[in-house]
GURONU-767087 format. One record per residue (C-alpha): residue in one letter; x, y, z. Coordinates in steps of 0.02 Angstrom, whole numbers, padded with zeros to 5 digits, always signed. Last residue first. Example, Ala and Ser with C-alpha at 12.3 -4.5 7.8 and 13.67 -1.06 7.14 Angstrom:
<rs>
s+00684-00053+00357
a+00615-00225+00390
</rs>
This chain:
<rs>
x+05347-04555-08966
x+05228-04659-08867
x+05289-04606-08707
x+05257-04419-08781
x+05096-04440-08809
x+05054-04521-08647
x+05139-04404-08554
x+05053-04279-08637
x+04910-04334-08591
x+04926-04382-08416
x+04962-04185-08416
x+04836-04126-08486
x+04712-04209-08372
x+04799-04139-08224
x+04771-03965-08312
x+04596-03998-08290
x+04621-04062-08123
x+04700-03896-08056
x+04580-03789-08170
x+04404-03878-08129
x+04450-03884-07942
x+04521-03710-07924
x+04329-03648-08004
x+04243-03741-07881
x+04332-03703-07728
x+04319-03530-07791
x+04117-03533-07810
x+04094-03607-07662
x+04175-03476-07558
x+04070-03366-07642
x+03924-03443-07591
x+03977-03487-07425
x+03861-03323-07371
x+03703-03413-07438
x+03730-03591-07366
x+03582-03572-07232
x+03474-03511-07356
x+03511-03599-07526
x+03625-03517-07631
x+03604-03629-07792
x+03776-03720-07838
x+03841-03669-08022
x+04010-03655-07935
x+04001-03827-07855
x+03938-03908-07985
x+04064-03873-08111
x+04193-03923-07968
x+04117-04102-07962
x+04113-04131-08151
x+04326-04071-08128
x+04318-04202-08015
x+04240-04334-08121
x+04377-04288-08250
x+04517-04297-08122
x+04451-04477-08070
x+04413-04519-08238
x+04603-04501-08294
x+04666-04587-08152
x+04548-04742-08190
x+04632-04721-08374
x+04807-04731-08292
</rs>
């Protein structure tokens, strides 16, 4: 479960990079595009992470 874990957070690294991508010529008009992709990737895994974790809390408990 901890490789899980830095999966999503590697993911959510990947996401961050993909909205602060530069618009370079020939991807210019993806830009936007980009920026979405990026922003669904950092919330979807984020919340992934939450999850495992609260799961692990409440396995504990």
């Amino acid at each position: 479960m901890k490789d899980l874990a830095i999966l999503f957070l590697v993911s959510i690294i990947a996401g961050y990079a993909l909205v602060h991508l530069p618009a370079v010529s020939f991807l210019a008009g993806l830009a936007p595009l980009f920026h979405i992709i990026g922003a669904l990737a950092m919330l979807v895994f984020a919340l992934a992470i939450l999850y495992l974790g609260a799961k692990a809390l409440f396995k504990k408990i």
